[in-house]
C-alpha positions in Angstrom: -0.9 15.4 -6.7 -2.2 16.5 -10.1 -2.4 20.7 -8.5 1.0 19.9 -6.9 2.3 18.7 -10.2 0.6 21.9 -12.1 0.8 24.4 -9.7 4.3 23.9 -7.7 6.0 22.3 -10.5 9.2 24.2 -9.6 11.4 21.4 -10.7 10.1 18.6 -13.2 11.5 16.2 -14.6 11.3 13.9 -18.0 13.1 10.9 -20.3 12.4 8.6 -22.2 8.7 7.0 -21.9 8.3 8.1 -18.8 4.2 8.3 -19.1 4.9 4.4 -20.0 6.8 4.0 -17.1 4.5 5.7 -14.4 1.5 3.9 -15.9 3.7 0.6 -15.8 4.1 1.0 -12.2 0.6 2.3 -11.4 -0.1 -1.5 -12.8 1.9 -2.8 -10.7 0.3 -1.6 -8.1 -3.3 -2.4 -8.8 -2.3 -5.6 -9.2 -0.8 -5.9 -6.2 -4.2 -4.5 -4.7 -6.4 -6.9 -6.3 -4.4 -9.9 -5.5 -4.4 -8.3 -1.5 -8.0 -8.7 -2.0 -8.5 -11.8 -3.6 -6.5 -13.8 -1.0 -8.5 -12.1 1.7 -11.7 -12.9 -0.5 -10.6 -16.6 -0.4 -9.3 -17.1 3.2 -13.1 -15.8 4.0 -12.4 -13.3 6.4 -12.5 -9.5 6.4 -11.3 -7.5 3.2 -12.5 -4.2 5.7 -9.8 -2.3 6.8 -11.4 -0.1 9.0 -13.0 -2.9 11.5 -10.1 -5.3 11.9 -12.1 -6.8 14.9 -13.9 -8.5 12.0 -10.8 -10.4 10.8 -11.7 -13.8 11.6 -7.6 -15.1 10.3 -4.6 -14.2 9.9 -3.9 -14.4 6.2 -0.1 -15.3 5.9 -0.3 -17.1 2.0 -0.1 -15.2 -1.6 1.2 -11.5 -1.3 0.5 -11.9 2.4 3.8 -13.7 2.3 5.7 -11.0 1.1 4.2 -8.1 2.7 2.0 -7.6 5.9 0.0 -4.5 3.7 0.0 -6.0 0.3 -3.1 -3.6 -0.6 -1.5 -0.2 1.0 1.6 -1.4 -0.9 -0.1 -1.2 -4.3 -1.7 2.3 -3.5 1.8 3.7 -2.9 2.9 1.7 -6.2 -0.5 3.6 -8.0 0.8 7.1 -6.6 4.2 6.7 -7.1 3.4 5.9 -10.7 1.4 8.8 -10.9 4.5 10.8 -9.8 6.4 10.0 -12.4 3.7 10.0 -14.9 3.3 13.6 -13.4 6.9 14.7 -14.0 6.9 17.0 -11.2 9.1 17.2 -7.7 6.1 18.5 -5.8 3.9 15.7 -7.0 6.1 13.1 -4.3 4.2 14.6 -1.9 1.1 12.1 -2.1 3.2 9.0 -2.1 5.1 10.1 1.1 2.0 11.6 2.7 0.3 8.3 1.7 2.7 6.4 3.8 3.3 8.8 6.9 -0.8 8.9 7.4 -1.3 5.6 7.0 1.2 4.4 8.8 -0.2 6.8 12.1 -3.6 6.6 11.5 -4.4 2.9 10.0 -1.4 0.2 10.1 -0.5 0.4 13.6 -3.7 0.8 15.2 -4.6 -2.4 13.0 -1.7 -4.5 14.0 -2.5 -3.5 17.8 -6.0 -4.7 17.3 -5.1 -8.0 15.2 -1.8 -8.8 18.0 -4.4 -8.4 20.6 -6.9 -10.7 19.0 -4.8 -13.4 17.4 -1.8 -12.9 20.0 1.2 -15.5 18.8 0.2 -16.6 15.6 0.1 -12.7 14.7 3.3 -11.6 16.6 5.1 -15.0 14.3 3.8 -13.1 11.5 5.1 -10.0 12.0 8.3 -11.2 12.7 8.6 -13.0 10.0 7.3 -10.7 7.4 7.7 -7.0 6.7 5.1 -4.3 7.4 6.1 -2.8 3.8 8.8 -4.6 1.3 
């Protein structure tokens, strides 16, 4: 983002605090990470997200409750505060990228694996709250 931002800054942007801003967001978003992890941490079960086979619950309670991906969440709150801490267009690249990849590659081959191991009780879950916000 950072040789997006330097390079291809073809159209930037600024106001007011906007270094504030970006960071206040970034916050935001590590926050939202940690907390992920903490209430995976305490519902003893797999903080891994590359072997969800080793998920031994489905954790529903804290930010859980809000959003299925409370952790990828937060890394696209950390990059789009680095955006606009940036203050260039061509730096929205990694947030968007961030979310198509992830998506593809990690999210839904994860919920496949955790539906398939934990069947209802997941599937209740998923209906009932988002994969994002």
């Amino acid at each position: 983002m950072w040789v997006l931002a330097d390079r291809l800054a073809v159209v930037s942007f600024d106001f007011p605090m906007r270094r504030l801003v970006g960071g206040l967001i970034g916050l935001v978003g590590g926050m939202l990470d940690v907390a992920g992890v903490v209430t995976v941490m305490r519902a003893r079960t797999s903080v891994n997200p590359m072997r969800p086979e080793k998920t031994s619950a489905v954790v529903s309670t804290g930010v859980f409750g809000i959003t299925r991906n409370p952790m990828y969440v937060g890394l696209v709150f950390v990059l789009t505060g680095w955006f606009v801490y940036l203050g260039a267009l061509s730096a929205i690249a990694g947030p968007i990228g961030f979310v198509l990849y992830i998506q593809r590659f990690q999210i839904l081959p994860e919920e496949r694996v955790l539906a398939a191991k934990f069947g209802d009780e997941y599937r209740a879950y998923m209906a009932r709250v988002r994969r994002w916000l």
